[in-house]
C-alpha positions as CSV (number, residue, x, y, z in Angstrom):
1,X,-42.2,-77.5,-113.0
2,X,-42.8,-74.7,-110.9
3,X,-39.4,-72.5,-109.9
4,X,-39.3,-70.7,-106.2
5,X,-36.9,-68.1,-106.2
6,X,-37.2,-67.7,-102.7
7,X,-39.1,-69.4,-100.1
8,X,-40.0,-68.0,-96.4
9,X,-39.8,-69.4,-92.5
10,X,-41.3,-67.5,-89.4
11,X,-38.4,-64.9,-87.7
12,X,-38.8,-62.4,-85.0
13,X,-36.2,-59.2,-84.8
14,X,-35.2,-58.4,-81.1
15,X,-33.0,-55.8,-79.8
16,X,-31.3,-57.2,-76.6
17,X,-28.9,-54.8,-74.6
18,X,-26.6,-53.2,-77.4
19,X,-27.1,-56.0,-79.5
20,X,-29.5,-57.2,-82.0
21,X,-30.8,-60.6,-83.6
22,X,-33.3,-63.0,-85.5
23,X,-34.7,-65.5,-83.2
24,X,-36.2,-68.4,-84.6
25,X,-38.1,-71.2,-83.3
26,X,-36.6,-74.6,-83.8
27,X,-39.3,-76.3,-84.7
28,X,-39.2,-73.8,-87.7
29,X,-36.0,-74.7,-89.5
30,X,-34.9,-77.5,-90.8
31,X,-33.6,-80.4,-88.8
32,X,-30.5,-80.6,-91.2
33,X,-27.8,-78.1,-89.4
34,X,-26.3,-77.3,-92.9
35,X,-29.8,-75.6,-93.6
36,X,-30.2,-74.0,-90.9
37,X,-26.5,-72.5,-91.2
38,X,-27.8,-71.2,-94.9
39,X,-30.7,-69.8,-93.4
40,X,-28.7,-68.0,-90.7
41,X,-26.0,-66.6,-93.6
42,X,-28.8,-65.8,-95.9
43,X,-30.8,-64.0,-93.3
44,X,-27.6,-61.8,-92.0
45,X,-26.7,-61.6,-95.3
46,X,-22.8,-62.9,-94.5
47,X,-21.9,-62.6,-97.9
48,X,-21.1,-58.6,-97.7
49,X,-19.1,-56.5,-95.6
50,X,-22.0,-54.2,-95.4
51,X,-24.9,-57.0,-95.2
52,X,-27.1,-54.8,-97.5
53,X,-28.7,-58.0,-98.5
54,X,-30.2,-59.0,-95.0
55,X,-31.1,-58.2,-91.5
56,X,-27.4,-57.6,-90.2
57,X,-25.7,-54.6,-90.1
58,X,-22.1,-54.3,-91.0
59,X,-21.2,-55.1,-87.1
60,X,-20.6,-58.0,-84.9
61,X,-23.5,-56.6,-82.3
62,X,-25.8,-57.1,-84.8
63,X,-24.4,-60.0,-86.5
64,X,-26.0,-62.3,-84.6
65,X,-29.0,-65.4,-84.3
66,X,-30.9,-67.2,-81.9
67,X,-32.7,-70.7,-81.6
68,X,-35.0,-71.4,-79.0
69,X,-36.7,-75.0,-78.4
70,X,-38.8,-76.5,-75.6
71,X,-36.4,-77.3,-72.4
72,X,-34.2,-80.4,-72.1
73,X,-33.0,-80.0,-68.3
74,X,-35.2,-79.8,-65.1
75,X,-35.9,-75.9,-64.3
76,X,-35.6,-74.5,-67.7
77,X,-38.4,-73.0,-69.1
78,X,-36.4,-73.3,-72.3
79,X,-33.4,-74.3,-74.3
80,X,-31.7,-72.1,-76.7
81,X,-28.8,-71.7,-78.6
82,X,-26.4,-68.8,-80.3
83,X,-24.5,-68.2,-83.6
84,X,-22.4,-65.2,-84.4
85,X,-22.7,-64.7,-88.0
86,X,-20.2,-63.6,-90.2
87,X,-19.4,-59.5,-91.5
88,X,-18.2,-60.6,-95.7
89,X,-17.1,-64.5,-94.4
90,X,-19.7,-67.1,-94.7
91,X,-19.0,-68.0,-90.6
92,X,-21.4,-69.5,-88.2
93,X,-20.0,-70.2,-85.0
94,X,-21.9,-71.2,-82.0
95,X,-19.2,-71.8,-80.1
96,X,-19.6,-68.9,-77.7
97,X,-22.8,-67.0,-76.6
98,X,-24.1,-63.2,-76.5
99,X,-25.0,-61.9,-73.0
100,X,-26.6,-59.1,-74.3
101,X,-29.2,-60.7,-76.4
102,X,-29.9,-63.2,-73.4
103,X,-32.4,-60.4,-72.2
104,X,-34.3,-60.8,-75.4
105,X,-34.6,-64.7,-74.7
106,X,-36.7,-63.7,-71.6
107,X,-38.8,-61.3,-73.6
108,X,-39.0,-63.9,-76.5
109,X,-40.2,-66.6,-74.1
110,X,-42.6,-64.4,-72.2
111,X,-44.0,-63.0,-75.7
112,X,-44.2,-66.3,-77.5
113,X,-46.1,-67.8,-74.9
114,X,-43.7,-70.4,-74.1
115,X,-43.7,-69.1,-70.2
116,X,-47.2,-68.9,-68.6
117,X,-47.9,-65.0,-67.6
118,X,-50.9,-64.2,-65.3
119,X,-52.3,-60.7,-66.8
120,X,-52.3,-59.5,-63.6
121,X,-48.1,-60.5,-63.2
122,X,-45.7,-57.3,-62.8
123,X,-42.7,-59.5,-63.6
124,X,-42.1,-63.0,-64.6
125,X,-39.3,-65.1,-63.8
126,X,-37.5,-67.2,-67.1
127,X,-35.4,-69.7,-66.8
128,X,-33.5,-70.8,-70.2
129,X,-30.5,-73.5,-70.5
130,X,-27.9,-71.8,-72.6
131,X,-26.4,-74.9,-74.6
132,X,-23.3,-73.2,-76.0
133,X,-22.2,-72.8,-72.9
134,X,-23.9,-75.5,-71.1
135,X,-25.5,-73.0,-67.7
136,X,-28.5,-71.5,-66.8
137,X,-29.3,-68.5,-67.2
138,X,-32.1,-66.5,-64.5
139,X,-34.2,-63.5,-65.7
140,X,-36.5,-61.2,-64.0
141,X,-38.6,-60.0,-66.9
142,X,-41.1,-57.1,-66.3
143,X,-44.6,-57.9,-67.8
144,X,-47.5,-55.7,-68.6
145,X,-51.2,-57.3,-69.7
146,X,-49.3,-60.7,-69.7
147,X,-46.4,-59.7,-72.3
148,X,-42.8,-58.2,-71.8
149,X,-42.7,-55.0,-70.8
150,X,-40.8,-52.5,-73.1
151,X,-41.1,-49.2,-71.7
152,X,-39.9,-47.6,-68.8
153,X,-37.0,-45.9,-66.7
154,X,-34.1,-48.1,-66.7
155,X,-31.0,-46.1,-69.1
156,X,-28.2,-48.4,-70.2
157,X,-25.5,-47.3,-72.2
158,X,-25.1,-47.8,-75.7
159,X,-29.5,-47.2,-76.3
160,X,-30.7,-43.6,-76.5
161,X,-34.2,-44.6,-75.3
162,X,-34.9,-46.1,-71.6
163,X,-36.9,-49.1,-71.2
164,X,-37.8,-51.7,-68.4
165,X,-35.6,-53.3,-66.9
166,X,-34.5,-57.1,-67.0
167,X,-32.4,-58.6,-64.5
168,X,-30.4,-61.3,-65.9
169,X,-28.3,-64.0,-63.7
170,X,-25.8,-66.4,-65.0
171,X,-25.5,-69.4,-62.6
172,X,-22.0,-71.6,-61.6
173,X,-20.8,-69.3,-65.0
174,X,-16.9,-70.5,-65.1
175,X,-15.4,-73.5,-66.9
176,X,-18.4,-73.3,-70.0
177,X,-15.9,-74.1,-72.6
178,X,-12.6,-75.3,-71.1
179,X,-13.5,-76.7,-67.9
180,X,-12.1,-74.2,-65.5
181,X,-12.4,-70.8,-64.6
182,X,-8.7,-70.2,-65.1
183,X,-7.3,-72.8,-67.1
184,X,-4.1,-71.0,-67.5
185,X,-3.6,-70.0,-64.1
186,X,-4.5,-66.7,-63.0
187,X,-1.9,-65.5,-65.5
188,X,0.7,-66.6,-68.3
189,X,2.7,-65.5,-70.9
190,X,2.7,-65.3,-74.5
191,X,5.6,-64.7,-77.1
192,X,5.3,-63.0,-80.7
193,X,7.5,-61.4,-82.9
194,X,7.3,-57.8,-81.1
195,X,7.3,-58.7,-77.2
196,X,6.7,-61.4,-74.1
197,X,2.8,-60.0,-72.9
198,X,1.2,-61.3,-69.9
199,X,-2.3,-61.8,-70.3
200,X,-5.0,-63.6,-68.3
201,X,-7.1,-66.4,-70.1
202,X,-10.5,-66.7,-68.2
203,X,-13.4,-68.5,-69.3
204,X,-16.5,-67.4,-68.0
205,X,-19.1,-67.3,-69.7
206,X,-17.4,-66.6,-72.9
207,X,-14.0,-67.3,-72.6
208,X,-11.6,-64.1,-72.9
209,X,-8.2,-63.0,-73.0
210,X,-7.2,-59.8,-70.7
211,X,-3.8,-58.0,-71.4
212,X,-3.0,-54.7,-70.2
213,X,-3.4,-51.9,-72.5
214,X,-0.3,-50.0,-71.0
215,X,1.5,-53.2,-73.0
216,X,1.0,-51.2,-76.2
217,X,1.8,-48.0,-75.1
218,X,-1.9,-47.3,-74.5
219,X,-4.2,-45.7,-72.0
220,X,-7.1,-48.2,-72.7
221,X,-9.8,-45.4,-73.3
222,X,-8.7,-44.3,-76.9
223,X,-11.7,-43.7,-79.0
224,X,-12.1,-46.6,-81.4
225,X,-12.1,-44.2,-84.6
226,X,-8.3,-43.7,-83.5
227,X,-7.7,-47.4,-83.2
228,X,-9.9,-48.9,-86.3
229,X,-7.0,-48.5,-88.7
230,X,-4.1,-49.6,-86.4
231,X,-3.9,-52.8,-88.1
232,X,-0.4,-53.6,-86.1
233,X,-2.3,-53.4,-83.2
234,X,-5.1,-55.4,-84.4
235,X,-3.1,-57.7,-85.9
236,X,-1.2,-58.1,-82.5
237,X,-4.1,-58.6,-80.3
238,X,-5.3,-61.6,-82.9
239,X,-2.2,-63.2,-82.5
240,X,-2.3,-62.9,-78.7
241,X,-5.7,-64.1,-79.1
242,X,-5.1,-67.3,-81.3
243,X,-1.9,-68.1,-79.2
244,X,-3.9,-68.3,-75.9
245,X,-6.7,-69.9,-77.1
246,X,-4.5,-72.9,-78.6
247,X,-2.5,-73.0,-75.2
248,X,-5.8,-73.2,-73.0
249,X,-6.6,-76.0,-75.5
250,X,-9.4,-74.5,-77.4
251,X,-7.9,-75.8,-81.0
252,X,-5.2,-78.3,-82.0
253,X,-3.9,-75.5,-84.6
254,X,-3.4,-71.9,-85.2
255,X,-5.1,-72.0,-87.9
256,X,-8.4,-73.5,-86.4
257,X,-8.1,-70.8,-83.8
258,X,-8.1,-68.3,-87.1
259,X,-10.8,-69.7,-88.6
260,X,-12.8,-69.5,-85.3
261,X,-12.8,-65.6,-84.5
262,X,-15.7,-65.4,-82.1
263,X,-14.1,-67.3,-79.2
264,X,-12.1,-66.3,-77.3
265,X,-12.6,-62.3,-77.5
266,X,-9.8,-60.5,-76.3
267,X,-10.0,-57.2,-74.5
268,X,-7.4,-54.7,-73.0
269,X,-7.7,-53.1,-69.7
270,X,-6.5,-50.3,-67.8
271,X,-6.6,-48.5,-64.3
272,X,-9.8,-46.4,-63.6
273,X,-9.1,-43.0,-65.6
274,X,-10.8,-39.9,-66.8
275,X,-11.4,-40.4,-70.2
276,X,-14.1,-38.9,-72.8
277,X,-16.8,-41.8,-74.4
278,X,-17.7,-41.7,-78.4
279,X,-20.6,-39.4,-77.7
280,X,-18.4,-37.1,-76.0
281,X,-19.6,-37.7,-72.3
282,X,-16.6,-37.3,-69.6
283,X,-15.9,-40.3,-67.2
284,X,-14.2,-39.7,-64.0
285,X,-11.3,-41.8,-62.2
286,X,-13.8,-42.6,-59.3
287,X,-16.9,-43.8,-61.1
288,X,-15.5,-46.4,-62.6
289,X,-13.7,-49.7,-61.2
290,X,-11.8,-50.8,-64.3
291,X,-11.6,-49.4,-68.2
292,X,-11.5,-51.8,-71.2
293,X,-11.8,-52.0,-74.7
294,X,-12.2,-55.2,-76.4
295,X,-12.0,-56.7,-79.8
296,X,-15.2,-58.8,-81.5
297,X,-14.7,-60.0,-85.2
298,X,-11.5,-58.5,-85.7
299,X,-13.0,-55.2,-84.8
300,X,-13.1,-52.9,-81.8
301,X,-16.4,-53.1,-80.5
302,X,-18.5,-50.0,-80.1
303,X,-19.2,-51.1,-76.7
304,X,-18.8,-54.0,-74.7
305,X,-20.0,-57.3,-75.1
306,X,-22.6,-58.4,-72.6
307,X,-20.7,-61.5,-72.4
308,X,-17.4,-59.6,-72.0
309,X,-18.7,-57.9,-69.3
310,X,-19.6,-60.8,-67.1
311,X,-16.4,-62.4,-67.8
312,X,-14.5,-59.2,-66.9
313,X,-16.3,-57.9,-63.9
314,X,-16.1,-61.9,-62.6
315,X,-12.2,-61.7,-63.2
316,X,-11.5,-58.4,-61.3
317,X,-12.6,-60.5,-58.5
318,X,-10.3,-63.3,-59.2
319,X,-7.5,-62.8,-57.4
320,X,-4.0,-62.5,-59.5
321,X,-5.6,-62.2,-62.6
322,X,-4.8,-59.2,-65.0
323,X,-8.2,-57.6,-64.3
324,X,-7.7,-57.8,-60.7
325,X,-4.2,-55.7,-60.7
326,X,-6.1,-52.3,-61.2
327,X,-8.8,-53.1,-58.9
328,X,-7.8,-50.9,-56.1
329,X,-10.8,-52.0,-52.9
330,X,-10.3,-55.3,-53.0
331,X,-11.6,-56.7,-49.7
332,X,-15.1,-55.6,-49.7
333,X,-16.5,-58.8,-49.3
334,X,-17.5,-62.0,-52.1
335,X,-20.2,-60.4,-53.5
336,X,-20.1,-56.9,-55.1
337,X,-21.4,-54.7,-58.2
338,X,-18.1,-54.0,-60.5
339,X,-18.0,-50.7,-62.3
340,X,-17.2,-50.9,-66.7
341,X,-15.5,-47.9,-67.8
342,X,-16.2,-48.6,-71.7
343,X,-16.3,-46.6,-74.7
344,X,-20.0,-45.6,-74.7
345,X,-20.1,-45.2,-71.2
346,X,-20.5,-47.2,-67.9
347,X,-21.9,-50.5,-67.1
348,X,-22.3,-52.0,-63.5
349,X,-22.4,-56.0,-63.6
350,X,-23.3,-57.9,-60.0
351,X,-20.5,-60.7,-59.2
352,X,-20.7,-63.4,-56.0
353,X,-17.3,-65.1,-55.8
354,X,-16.7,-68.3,-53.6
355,X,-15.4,-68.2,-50.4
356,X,-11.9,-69.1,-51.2
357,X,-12.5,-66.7,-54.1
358,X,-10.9,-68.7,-56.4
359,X,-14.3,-69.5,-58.9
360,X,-17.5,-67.5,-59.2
361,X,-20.9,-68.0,-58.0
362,X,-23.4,-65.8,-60.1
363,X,-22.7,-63.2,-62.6
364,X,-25.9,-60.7,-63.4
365,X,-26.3,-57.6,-65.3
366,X,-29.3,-54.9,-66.1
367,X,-30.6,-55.1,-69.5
368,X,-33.5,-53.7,-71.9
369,X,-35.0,-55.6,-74.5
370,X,-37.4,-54.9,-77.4
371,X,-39.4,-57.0,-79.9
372,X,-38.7,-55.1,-83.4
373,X,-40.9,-57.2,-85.8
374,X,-41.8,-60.5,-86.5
375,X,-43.0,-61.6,-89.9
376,X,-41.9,-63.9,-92.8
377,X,-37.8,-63.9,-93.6
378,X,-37.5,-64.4,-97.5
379,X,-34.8,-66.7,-98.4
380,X,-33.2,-66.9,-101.7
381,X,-33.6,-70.5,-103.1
C-alpha cells in the first residue's frame, strides 16, 4: 500500500479590493461539500489564529474562498459562490458574500477563459450570479491582449499600488437573505444588560446592523489599535449583533447566531468629522458623507468591507434609517455617489434608490484586482 501524505487540486490566489482569496474551479473539488469544506479549512489553514499553515493570514480580509462554475441563470456568464473561513475556528460559512473579491471574479472569468475576450477589447463586460446572495452582479473589467488588465491609474484605499480599474454593479441588491431591504423597519431597538440601543438592521447585499457610535461614548473614527482590546465594547456590539440577527429572523437561537459570526456584520457610524486614518492621513468634515467602523470576525476591520460598503452607502439613502440621520444633503435626487469616511481612508460607492425611495436599485463600487499565483494547493491527507 502506497501512503499519500498530501495530495494536490488546481487553486489560483487573487487580490480583490482590500481583500484576498483562493479561487477554485468547481469542477476541481469534490462533489461531496464536506470535502470541499476540508479543503477550504486546510487551504486557509483555520486551525491557527495566525494561519501559518496556509494561504490565509491571521485576518478576516484574507480569510476568505471562492467557487466558480459554468452559469445556471440566463445572462450570467458565471455562477459562483463565497465562504469566509475561519481565524483558529474550523468555520466555513457561505452564508454571506465579499464585495471586495467580486472584482477578482471578473478578472478570474476574463483570465480563465470562461468569458470570450477579442485581443483587440479595451474592457469586457462579466456578468456572474452570486448564489449566496441570490443577484447579479455587473463588471466592467479592463482587458489588455485579451486578459484582465492589472496596471494602471485608479488608487483605492487600503492598496499602496494603483491598478485598473473595475467597475462593479450589484443589481435589485436588497432582501438577499431575509427578504426585505428593511426587515426591521427602518429602525428598532435592542435591550442588553448595559442599555436600550437603536440600531438599523438592513440587508443589502450582506445584511448589517448600524448603531451609532455616539451610543458608546465614541466618535466613530478611533484608530482600531485603541479599540482591539476593548473587549466590553466588543463584546457589546456581538451581542447587539446576535440579538438583531435572531429578531430579523436569521436564526431560531442565540446560539446559532453565535456560531455564525460572518452574517450579519455590524458597524458603527458617525457624523462626517475630521479625523486621522491608520497611516496617519487627515480626513476633513467635508470630504466625507458618513464615518464608520465595523466589526468582521469579532474583530475591527482594518478597513471596510466591500460588502459593508454597499450596504451602508445604500442605507444612507434609505430614509429613517440610522445611516441616514447624519446624512446632511439629502434631496439631491435617487441616484448619487456616497462618500466612506473609514479607517484607511475614503471610499465613494454609486447608489440608485427607487422612486418612493424606500428600496435600492443598483449599488456599484471602483475596485482593482490582481491574479497572485496559480499553481498546485498541497493538502494534508
Amino acid at each position: 500500500m502506497i501512503l499519500i501524505s498530501q495530495y494536490s487540486i488546481p487553486a489560483v490566489v487573487y487580490r480583490g479590493g482590500t481583500s484576498r482569496g483562493l479561487l477554485f474551479h468547481e469542477k476541481d473539488l469534490p462533489v461531496d461539500q464536506e470535502s470541499q469544506k476540508d479543503i477550504f479549512l486546510a487551504g486557509i489553514d483555520a486551525y491557527n489564529p495566525s494561519q501559518i499553515n496556509g494561504l490565509g493570514s491571521g485576518t478576516s480580509h484574507t480569510s476568505k474562498v471562492m467557487v466558480i462554475a459554468p452559469p445556471t441563470v440566463d445572462g450570467a456568464d458565471v455562477d459562483y459562490t463565497f465562504y469566509q473561513v475561519g481565524i483558529g475556528e474550523e468555520i466555513v460559512d457561505e452564508e454571506g458574500t465579499c464585495g471586495n473579491l467580486m472584482s477578482a471574479i471578473g478578472a478570474f472569468s476574463i483570465d480563465e477563459g470562461l468569458v470570450k475576450v477579442r485581443s483587440t477589447d479595451n474592457y469586457c463586460l462579466v456578468s456572474a450570479f452570486n448564489r449566496n446572495i441570490g443577484k447579479m452582479i455587473r463588471m466592467k473589467v479592463p482587458v489588455v491582449n485579451g486578459k484582465a488588465k492589472v496596471s494602471g491609474d485608479y488608487a483605492m484605499p487600503g492598496v499602496i499600488n494603483m491598478g485598473a480599474k473595475i467597475a462593479v454593479d450589484i443589481l435589485s441588491p436588497g432582501g438577499g437573505k431575509t427578504g426585505h431591504t428593511l426587515p426591521l423597519g427602518t429602525s428598532c431597538q435592542v435591550l442588553t444588560e448595559e442599555k436600550i440601543y437603536t440600531a438599523s438592521f438592513v440587508d443589502i447585499v450582506n445584511p448589517f446592523v448600524f448603531v451609532a457610535a455616539s451610543e458608546f461614548g465614541l466618535k466613530g473614527s478611533e484608530l482600531n489599535s485603541e479599540l482591539a482590546t476593548d473587549e466590553k465594547l466588543l463584546s457589546e456590539l456581538e451581542l447587539i449583533r446576535v440579538k438583531l440577527a435572531l429578531k430579523a429572523g436569521m436564526f431560531s437561537s442565540i446560539e446559532e447566531a453565535r456560531n455564525a459570526p460572518a452574517i450579519p456584520k455590524i458597524a458603527m457610524v458617525a457624523e462626517p468629522h475630521e479625523y486621522v486614518t491608520s497611516a496617519g492621513k487627515t480626513i476633513k468634515a467635508e470630504e466625507v458623507d458618513i464615518v464608520a467602523k465595523m466589526v468582521s470576525m469579532y474583530q475591527f476591520h482594518r478597513t471596510f468591507a466591500g460588502s459593508g460598503l454597499y450596504n451602508l452607502a445604500a442605507s444612507v439613502l434609505l430614509k429613517g434609517s440610522i445611516p441616514n440621520q447624519f446624512f446632511k444633503e439629502k434631496d439631491k435626487g435617487k441616484e448619487r455617489v456616497i462618500r466612506i469616511g473609514h479607517p484607511e481612508g475614503i471610499a465613494k460607492v454609486r447608489v440608485a434608490v427607487t422612486e418612493d425611495g424606500t428600496d435600492v436599485e443598483f449599488v456599484g463600487l471602483d475596485r482593482t484586482a490582481r491574479r497572485i499565483m496559480k499553481g498546485d494547493l498541497y493538502i494534508p491527507k
